[in-house]
C-alpha positions in Angstrom: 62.5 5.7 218.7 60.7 6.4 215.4 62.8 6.8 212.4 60.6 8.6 210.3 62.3 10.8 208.5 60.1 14.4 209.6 59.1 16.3 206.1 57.8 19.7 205.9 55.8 21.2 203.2 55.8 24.5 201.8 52.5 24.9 199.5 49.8 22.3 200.5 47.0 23.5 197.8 46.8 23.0 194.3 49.5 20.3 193.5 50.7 20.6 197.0 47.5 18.0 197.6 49.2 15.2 195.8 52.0 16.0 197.9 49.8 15.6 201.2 48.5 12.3 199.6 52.1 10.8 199.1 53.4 11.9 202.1 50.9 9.9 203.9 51.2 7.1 202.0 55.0 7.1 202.9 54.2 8.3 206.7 51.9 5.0 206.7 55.3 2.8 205.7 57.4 4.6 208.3 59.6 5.9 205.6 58.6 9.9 206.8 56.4 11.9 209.2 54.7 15.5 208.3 55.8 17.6 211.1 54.7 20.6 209.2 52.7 23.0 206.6 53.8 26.0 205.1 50.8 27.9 203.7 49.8 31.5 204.1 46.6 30.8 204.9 46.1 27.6 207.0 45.1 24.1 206.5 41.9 23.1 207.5 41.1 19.4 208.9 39.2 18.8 206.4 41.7 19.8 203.2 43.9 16.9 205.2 44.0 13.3 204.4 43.1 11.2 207.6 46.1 10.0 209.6 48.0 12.9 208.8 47.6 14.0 212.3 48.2 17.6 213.1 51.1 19.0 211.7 52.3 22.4 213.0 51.3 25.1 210.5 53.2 28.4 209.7 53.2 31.2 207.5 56.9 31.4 208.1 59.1 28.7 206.3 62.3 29.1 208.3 60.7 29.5 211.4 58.8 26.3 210.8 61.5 24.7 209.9 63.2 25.6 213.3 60.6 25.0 215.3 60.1 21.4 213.9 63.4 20.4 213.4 62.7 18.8 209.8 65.7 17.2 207.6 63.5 17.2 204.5 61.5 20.2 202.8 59.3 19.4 200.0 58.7 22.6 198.1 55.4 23.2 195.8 55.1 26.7 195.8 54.8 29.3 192.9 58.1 28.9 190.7 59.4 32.8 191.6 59.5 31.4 195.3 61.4 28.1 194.6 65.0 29.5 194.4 64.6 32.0 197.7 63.1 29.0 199.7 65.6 25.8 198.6 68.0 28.5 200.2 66.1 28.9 202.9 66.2 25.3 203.9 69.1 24.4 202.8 70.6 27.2 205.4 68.8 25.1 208.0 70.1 22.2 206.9 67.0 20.4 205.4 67.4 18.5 202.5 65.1 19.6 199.5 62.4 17.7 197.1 61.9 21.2 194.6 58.4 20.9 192.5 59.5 21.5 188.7 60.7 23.3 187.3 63.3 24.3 189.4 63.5 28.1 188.7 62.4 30.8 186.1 65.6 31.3 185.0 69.2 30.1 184.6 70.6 32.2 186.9 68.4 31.7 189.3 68.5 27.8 189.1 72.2 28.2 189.3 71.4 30.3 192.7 69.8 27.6 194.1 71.6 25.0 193.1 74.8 26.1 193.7 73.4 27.5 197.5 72.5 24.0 197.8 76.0 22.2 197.1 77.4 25.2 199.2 75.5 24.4 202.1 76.2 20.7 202.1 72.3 19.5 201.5 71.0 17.6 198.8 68.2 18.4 196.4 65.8 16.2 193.9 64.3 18.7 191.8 60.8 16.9 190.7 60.6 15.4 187.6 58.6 12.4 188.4 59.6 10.8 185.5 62.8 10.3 185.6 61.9 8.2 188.6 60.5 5.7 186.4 62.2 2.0 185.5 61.5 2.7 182.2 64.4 5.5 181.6 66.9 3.0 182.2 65.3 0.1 180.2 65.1 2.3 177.3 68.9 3.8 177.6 70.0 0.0 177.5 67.4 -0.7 174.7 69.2 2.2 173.1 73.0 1.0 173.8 72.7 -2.5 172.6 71.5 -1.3 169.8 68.0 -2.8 169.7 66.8 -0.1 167.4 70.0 0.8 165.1 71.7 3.8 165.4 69.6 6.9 166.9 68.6 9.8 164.8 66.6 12.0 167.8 64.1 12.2 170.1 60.9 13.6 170.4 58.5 14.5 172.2 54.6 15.1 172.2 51.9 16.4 174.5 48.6 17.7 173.4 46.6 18.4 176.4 43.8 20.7 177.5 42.8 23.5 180.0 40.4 25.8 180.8 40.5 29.5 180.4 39.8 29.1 183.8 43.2 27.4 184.5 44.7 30.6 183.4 42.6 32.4 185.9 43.1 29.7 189.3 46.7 32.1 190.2 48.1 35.4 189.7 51.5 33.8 188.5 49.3 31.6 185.9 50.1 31.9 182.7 52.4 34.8 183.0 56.0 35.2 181.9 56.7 37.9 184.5 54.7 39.3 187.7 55.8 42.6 189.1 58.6 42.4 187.7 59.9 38.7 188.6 60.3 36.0 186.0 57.4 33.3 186.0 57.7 31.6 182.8 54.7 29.5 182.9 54.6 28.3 179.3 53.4 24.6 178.3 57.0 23.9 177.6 58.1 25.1 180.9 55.4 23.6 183.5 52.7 21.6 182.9 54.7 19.7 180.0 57.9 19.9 181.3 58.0 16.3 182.1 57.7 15.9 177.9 61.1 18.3 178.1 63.2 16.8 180.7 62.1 13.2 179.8 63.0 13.5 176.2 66.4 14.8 176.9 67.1 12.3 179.9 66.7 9.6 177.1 69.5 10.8 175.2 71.8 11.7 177.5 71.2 15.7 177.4 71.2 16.5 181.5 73.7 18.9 182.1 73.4 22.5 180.7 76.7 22.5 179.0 75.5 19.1 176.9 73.3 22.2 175.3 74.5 23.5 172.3 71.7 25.5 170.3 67.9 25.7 171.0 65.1 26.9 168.7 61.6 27.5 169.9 58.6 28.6 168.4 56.2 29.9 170.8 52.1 31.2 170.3 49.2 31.0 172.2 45.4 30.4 171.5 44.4 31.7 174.7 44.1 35.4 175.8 48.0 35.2 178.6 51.2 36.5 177.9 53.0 33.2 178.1 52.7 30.3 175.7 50.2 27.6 175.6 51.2 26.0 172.0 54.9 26.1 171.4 57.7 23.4 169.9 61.4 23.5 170.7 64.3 21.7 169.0 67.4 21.1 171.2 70.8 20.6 169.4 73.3 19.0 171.8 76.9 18.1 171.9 77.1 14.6 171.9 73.4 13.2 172.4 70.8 13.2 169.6 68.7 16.3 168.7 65.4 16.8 170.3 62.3 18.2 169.3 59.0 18.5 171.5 56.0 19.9 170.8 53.2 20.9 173.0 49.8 22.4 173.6 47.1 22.8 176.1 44.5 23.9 173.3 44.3 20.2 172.0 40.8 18.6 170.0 41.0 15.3 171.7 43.9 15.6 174.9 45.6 12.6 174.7 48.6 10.7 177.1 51.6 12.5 176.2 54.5 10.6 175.1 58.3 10.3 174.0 59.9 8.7 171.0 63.1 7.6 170.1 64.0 7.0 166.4 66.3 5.0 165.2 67.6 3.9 161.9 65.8 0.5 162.5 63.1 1.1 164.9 61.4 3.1 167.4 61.0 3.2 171.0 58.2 4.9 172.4 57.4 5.8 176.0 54.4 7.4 177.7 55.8 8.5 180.3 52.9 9.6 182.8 51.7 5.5 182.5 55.4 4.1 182.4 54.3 2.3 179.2 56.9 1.4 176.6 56.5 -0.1 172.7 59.3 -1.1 170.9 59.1 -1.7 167.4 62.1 -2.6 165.3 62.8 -4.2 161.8 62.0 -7.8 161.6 60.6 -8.3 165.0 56.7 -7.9 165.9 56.1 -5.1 168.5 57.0 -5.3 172.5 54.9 -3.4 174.9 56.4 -3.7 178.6 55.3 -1.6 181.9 57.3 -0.3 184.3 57.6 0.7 188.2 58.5 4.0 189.4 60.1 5.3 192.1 58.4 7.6 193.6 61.5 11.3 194.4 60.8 11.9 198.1 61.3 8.0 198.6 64.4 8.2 196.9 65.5 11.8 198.8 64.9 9.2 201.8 67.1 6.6 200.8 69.5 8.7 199.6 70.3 10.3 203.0 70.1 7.1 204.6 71.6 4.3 202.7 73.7 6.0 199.8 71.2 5.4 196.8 72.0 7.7 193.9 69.6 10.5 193.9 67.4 10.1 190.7 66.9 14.0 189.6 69.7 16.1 191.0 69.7 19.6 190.1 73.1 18.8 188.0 70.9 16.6 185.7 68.4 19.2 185.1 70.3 21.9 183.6 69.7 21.1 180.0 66.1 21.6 180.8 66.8 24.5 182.4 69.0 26.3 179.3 65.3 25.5 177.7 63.3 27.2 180.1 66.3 30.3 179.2 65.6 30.1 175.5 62.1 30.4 176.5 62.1 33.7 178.8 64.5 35.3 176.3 62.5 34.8 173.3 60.0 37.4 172.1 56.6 37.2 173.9 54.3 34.1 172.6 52.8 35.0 169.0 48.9 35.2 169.3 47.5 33.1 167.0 45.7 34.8 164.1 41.5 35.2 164.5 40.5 32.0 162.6 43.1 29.6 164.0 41.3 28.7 167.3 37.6 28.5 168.6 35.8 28.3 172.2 34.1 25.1 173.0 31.2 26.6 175.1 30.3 23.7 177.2 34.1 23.2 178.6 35.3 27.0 178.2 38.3 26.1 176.6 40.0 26.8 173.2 41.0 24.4 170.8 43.5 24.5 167.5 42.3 22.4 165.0 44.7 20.4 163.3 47.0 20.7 166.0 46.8 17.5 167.5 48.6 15.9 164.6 50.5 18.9 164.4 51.9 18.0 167.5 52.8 13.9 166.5 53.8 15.1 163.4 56.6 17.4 165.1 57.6 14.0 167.4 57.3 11.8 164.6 59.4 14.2 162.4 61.6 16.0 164.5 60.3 18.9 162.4 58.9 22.0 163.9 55.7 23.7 163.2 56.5 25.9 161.1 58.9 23.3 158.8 55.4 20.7 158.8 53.7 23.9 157.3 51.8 25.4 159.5 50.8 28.9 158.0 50.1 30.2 161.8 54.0 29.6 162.8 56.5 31.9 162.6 60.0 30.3 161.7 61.8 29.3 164.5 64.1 31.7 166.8 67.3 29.9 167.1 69.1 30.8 170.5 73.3 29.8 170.1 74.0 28.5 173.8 77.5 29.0 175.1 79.1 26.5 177.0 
C-alpha cells in the first residue's frame, strides 16, 4: 500500500514546469504521486519529466479531482483563477499549495481563505521563501539583539524582462482583464517574494499588523500595470518596511533583504538563502541556509502535525499591499528620456535605477525622497484595522 500522498496540478506550463520538476522529485522519495493535470490544452509526453508516468489529464478541475481522488491540489494558474479554484478543491476536500500571490485582491483573498478554513482544508499559499532556515535564523539574530535595536527593513530587486514577457499571456502585465482584477505589477508577482520576505522578517504577517502603506508606482514599458514601483509599509508593532523594485534594471542582480539596526545589518538574499551579518566591532559573518521546499511541508503537515510554513493567515499583510496597489492610480509612464531599448535583448532599461533601487533598501527612503525627478511623491493609503 503506497503512501504517496496523490497531488494534482492545475497549470502545468509556464511556472507550472518547476512544479512538474518538484513533484517528481518528491514522487521519487515517496513523499507524493501526480495522479493528475489540469490544463486546457493537454500535456504532451514530451512537456513531462521522465518517471512522471501518465497522469490523468482534464480540462475540468473538479471533475479531475473526483475522478482521481487527490488530497493535495497544487494550483499555478493565472492569479484571477486562484480564489474560484482553492474553493473548488477545498469543496472536494483537497488540501491546497496556492502559487503567489494568493489573489488580486483583498476581498478575494479573504474569499479564499476564509472558504478554506470553512471547509476544514488547509492551504500554503507559495512564498518559497519563507520556507527557508534562514527566516528563523535571522528573527533570533534579531531578538538577541545581535544587531542593536531595529530601525526597518528593506527590500531590493532589480531584475529584467523582455517586452516579450509582457506579451507570453493575456493577463501579463495587466491590472485588470475583462473586467477582473489581475494586478500583475513587479511588486505584486514576480517580486513578491522581496514583499512577503521583508515583512516576514519583522513580524508583519497578518493584515491587521498593517497600518499605512505608500506606493509609488511607474513603468518603463508600454502595460498598464507597473514594472518599476517602491512601497513603504507602516506597521503596528514591527519595524517599517520599504521595498523597491524593477524589471527594467542595467545589470539584474540577486534580489535581496536588509535589516537595519542601530549597530549592524543583516542581509539576506533570499532566492540563494545567503545571509551576511555585519555588526559593530565584529568582522562580517556569511552563513547558508537549507530550505524547505511548501508542498513537502503541506505533506508533513497533514501527516505528522508540522506547522504549516505560509498559511494564508501569515500572508495578509502582503496582501493589504497587493490592495494599496490595485487601488492606487494606474502606473505613471515614465517620461520620454528616462528609459531606452537595448536592441539585442528587446528589453528597456532605467538608468540609474539600479542604485536607485539599493539606495531605497539601504535608506528606507522612496524614490521620489532619494530624488528622483521621474517620481511622483508617494500616495499614502491609511489601512483600517
Amino acid at each position: 500500500m503506497s503512501t504517496a500522498v496523490p497531488v494534482v496540478l492545475a497549470g502545468a506550463r509556464g511556472h507550472g514546469r518547476w512544479h512538474l520538476d518538484n513533484i517528481r522529485r518528491l514522487q521519487d522519495k515517496g513523499i507524493v504521486r501526480l495522479a493528475g493535470i489540469c490544463e486546457l490544452t493537454p500535456v504532451g509526453a514530451d512537456e513531462l519529466p521522465d518517471g512522471l508516468g501518465t497522469p490523468e489529464q482534464s480540462a475540468d478541475f473538479g471533475a479531475l479531482l473526483d475522478s482521481t481522488g487527490a488530497s493535495v491540489a497544487v494550483i499555478c494558474t493565472p492569479i484571477p483563477t486562484h480564489t474560484d479554484l482553492a474553493l473548488t478543491a477545498a469543496r472536494r476536500g483537497a488540501h491546497i499549495l496556492l502559487e503567489k500571490p494568493p489573489a488580486p485582491s483583498y476581498a478575494e483573498f479573504r474569499r479564499m481563505a476564509d472558504g478554506v478554513a470553512e471547509a476544514g482544508v488547509v492551504c500554503q499559499i507559495g512564498f518559497q521563501s519563507l520556507g527557508s532556515r534562514a527566516v528563523p535564523a535571522i528573527r533570533e539574530l534579531m531578538a538577541e539583539g545581535a544587531i542593536g535595536e531595529i530601525a526597518g527593513i528593506g527590500g531590493a530587486g532589480a531584475w529584467a524582462r523582455a517586452e516579450a514577457y509582457y506579451r507570453r499571456a493575456p493577463w501579463a502585465g495587466k491590472r485588470r482583464l475583462n473586467g477582473v482584477d489581475v494586478i500583475d505589477g513587479v511588486l505584486t508577482n514576480p517580486l513578491a517574494h522581496a514583499v512577503a520576505t521583508a515583512l516576514a522578517l519583522g513580524g508583519t504577517v497578518r493584515a491587521e499588523d498593517v497600518t499605512a502603506i505608500e506606493t509609488e508606482l511607474l513603468r518603463a514599458n508600454d502595460i498598464e500595470s507597473d514594472d518599476t514601483s517602491c512601497v513603504r509599509v507602516t506597521t503596528a508593532h514591527g519595524p517599517q518596511v520599504v521595498v523597491a523594485a524593477t524589471l527594467c534594471a542595467e545589470d539584474p542582480d540577486e534580489p535581496y533583504v536588509v535589516v537595519h539596526g542601530d549597530h549592524g545589518r543583516i542581509t539576506f538574499w533570499y532566492k540563494q538563502d545567503r545571509v551576511l551579518l555585519q555588526r559593530a566591532g565584529h568582522g562580517p559573518e556569511e552563513f547558508e541556509y537549507d530550505r524547505t521546499d511548501l508542498l513537502e511541508n503541506l505533506v508533513e503537515h497533514l501527516t505528522d502535525g508540522t506547522p504549516l510554513l505560509a498559511a494564508p493567515d501569515a500572508t495578509g499583510a502582503f496582501m493589504k499591499v497587493v490592495e494599496a496597489i490595485r487601488l492606487a492610480p494606474d502606473p505613471t509612464p515614465l517620461p520620454d528620456g528616462t528609459w531606452h531599448l537595448l536592441p539585442d535583448e528587446q528589453r528597456r532599461v532605467v538608468p540609474g535605477i539600479d542604485g536607485l533601487v539599493a539606495a531605497a533598501a539601504d535608506t528606507l527612503a522612496l524614490y521620489s525622497e532619494l530624488g528622483a525627478a521621474w517620481a511622483p511623491p508617494a500616495r499614502t493609503k491609511e489601512v483600517s484595522t
